[in-house]
C-alpha positions in Angstrom: 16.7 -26.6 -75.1 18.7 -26.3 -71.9 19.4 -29.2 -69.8 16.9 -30.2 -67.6 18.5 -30.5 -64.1 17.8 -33.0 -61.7 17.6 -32.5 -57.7 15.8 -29.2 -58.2 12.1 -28.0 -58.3 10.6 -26.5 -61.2 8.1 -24.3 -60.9 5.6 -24.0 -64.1 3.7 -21.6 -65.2 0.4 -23.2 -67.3 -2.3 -21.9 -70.0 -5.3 -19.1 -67.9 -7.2 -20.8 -70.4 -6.3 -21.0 -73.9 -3.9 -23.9 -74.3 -1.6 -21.9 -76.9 -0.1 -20.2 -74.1 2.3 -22.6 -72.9 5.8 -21.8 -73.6 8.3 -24.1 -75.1 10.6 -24.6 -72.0 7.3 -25.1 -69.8 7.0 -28.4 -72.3 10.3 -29.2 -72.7 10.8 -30.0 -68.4 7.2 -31.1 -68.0 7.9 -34.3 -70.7 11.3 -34.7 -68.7 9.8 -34.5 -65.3 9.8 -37.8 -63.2 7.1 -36.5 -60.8 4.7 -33.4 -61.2 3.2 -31.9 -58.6 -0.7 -31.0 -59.4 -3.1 -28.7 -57.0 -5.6 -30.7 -58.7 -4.6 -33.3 -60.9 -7.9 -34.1 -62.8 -7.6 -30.3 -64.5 -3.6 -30.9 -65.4 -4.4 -34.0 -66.7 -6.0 -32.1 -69.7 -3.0 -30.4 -70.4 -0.6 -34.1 -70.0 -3.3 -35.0 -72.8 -3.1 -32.3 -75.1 1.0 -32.1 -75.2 1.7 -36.1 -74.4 3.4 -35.6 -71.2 3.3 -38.5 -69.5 5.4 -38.2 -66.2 6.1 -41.2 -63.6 3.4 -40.1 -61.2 1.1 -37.3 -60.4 1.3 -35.5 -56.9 -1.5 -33.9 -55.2 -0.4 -30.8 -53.4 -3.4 -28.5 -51.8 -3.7 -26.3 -48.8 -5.1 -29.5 -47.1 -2.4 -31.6 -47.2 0.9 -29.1 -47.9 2.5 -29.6 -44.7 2.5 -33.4 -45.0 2.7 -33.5 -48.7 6.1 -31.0 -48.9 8.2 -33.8 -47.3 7.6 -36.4 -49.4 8.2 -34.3 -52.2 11.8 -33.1 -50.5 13.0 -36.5 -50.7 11.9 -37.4 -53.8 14.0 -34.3 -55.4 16.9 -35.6 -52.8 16.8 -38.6 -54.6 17.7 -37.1 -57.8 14.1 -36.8 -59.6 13.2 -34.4 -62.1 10.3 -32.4 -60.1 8.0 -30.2 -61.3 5.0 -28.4 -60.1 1.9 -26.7 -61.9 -1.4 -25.4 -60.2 -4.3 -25.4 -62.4 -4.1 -22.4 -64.3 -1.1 -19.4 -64.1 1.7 -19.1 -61.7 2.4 -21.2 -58.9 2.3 -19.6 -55.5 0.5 -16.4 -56.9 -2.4 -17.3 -54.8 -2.1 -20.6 -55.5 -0.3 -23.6 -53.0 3.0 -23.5 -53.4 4.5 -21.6 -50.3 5.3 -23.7 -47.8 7.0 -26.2 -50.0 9.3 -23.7 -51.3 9.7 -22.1 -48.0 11.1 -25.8 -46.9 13.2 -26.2 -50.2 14.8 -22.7 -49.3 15.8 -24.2 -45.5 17.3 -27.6 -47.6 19.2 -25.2 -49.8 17.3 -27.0 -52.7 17.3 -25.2 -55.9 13.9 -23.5 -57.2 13.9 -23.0 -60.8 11.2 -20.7 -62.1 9.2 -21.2 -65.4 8.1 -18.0 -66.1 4.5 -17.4 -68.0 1.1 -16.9 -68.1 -0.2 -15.1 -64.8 -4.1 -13.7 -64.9 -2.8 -10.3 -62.4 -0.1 -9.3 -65.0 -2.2 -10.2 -68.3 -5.4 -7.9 -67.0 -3.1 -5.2 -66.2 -1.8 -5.3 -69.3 -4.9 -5.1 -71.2 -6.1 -2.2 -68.6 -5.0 0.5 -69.9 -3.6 1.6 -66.6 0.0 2.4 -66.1 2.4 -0.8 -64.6 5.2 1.2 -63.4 3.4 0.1 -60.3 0.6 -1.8 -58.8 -0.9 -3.6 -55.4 -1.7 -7.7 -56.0 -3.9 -8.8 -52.9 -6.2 -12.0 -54.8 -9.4 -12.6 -52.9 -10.8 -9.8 -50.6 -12.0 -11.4 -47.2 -15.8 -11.6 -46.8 -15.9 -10.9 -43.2 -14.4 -7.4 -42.6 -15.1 -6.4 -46.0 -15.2 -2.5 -45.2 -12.7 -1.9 -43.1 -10.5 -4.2 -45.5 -11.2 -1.9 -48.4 -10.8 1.6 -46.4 -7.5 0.1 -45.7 -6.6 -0.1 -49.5 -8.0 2.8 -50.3 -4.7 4.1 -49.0 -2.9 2.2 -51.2 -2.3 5.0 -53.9 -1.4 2.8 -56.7 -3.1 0.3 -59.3 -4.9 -2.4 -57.0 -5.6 -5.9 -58.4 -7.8 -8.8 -57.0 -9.1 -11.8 -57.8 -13.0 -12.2 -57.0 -16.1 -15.0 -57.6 -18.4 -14.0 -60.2 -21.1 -14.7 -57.7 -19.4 -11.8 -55.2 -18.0 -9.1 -58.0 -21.3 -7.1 -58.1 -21.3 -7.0 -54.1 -17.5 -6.2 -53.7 -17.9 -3.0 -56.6 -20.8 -1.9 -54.7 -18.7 -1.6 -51.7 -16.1 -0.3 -53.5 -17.7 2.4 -54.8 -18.7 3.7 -51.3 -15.4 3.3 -50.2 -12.7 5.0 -52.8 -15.8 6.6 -55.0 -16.4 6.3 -58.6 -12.8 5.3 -59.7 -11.6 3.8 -62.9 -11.7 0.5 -63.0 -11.6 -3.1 -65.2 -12.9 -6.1 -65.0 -11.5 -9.3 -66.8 -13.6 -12.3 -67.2 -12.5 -15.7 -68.6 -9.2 -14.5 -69.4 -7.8 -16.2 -72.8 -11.0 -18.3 -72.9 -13.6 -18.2 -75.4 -16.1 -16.0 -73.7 -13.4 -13.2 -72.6 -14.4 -10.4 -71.4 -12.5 -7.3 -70.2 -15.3 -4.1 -69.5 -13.6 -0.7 -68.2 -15.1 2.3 -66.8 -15.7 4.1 -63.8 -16.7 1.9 -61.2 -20.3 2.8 -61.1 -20.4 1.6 -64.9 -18.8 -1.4 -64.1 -21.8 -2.2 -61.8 -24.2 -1.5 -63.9 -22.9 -3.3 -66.6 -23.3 -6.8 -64.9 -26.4 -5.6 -63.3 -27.9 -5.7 -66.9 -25.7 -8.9 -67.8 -27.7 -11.3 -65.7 -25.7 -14.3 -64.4 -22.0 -13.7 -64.3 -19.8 -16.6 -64.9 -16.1 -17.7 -64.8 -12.9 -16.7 -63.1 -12.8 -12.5 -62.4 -9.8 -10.6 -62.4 -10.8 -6.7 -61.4 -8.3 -3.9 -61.1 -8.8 -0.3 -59.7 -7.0 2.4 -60.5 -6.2 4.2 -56.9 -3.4 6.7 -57.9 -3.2 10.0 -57.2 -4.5 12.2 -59.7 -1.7 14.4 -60.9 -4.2 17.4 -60.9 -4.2 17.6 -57.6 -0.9 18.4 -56.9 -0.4 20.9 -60.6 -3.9 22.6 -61.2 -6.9 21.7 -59.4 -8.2 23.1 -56.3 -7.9 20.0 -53.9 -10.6 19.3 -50.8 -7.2 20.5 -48.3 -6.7 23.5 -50.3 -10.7 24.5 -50.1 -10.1 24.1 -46.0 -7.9 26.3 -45.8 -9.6 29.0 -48.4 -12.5 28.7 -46.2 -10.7 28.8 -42.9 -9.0 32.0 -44.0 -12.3 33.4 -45.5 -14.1 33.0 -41.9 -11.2 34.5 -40.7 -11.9 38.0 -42.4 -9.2 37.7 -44.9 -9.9 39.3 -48.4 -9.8 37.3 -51.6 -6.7 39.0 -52.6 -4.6 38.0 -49.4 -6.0 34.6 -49.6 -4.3 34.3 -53.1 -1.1 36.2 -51.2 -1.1 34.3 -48.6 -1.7 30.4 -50.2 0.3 31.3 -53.2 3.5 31.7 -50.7 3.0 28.7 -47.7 0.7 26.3 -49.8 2.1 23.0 -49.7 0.2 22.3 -52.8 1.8 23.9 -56.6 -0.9 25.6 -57.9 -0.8 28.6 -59.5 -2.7 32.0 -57.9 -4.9 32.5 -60.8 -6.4 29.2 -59.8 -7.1 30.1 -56.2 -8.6 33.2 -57.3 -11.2 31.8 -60.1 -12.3 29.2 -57.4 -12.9 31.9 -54.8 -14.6 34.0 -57.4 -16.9 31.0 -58.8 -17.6 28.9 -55.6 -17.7 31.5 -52.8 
């Protein structure tokens, strides 16, 4: 194992769920850390059991008391401490406490060590079957402005991922689904937990499998799948490309020197034959 270093902060990824996930280094500086910093200790301390880790003291760090909290924990690691923190499950700082400590470490020119691992946005996108050459994180959506919040990621043409409350997740796909229409989607439940559960589909079969579910429980990770359909831009007739066929049709314009005419200046690659069959079929 590499040497743990002193005067630094250690940032730890922990176990979603399933206690197996903890990577060697993670244990290796947690049972040589003088202090670790908990969001909530009472839910680390299940972890201390389970792998012995015993460090000086416990340090309760939450968006309540952050501001105070982050300089007491700046001297400590001035004072040549092994530091560490943890949140209660995943990556610190991936909507978890974490920032303004860092933030403050970065001003001190204090060393932040990351221990990579388990992260409930990158293991659901994994398991989604979508692509992740690129994606949109954004945890919790707000639950005033709700609409407006999701027209405005609606323009995000990528993979989107949240976090919701099991009590909300039915609510926020209903709104969804008004909003981008029936997209692919997944939704991961209890992620590496016993009663896992990762349901894909469209959107509207999303909803209607936890409508038949009953109560939902445990911690929801839901992606969307927002990007652009490649057909749009190499075969389909798109909704700007039926605009313009009908702006050119009320214009007088024959079928032929529609074809002619969008088969030259249309921004869109599509081939003429395609143009043609849709003004044959739908007009």
């Amino acid at each position: 194992m590499e040497k743990i270093k002193k005067g630094v902060l250690y940032l730890i990824s922990t176990p979603l769920g399933n206690l197996g996930d903890i990577t060697a280094r993670a244990l290796d500086v947690l049972r040589n850390s003088d202090y670790i910093v908990c969001e909530d200790t009472r839910i680390s301390q299940k972890l201390f059991n389970a792998f012995e880790i015993k460090p000086k003291k416990k340090i309760v760090y939450n968006d309540i008391n952050k501001e105070k909290t982050s300089e007491g924990i700046i001297l400590l690691i001035k004072a040549g401490n092994v530091v560490s923190q943890v949140t209660d499950a995943g990556t610190p700082l991936i909507s978890d406490p974490g920032f303004v400590l860092v933030n403050r470490l970065i001003e001190e020119r204090i060393d932040v060590i990351p221990i990579p691992g388990p992260s409930a946005p990158i293991a659901a996108l994994s398991a989604s079957g979508f692509s992740g050459s690129d994606f949109y994180f954004s945890s919790f959506p707000p639950r005033s402005g709700a609409e407006n919040f999701w027209k405005k990621m609606n323009n995000i043409k990528s993979v989107l991922i949240f976090f919701e409350s099991p009590n909300r997740i039915l609510k926020t796909l209903t709104l969804i689904l008004g909003v981008f229409g029936d997209k692919p989607g997944v939704v991961c439940r209890e992620l590496t937990k016993l009663n896992e559960e990762i349901v894909r589909g469209k959107i509207s079969e999303l909803i209607a499998h936890f409508k038949n579910k009953g109560k939902i429980l445990g911690e929801i990770t839901f992606l969307i799948n927002n990007k652009v359909d490649k057909n749009e831009k190499t075969g389909i007739v798109t909704e700007k490309m039926k605009a313009e066929i009908n702006e050119l049709k009320s214009l007088g314009f024959s079928n032929k020197e529609i074809v002619k005419i969008l088969g030259v200046f249309s921004s869109d690659k599509i081939k003429k034959n395609q143009i043609y069959n849709y003004l044959i079929k739908e007009l």
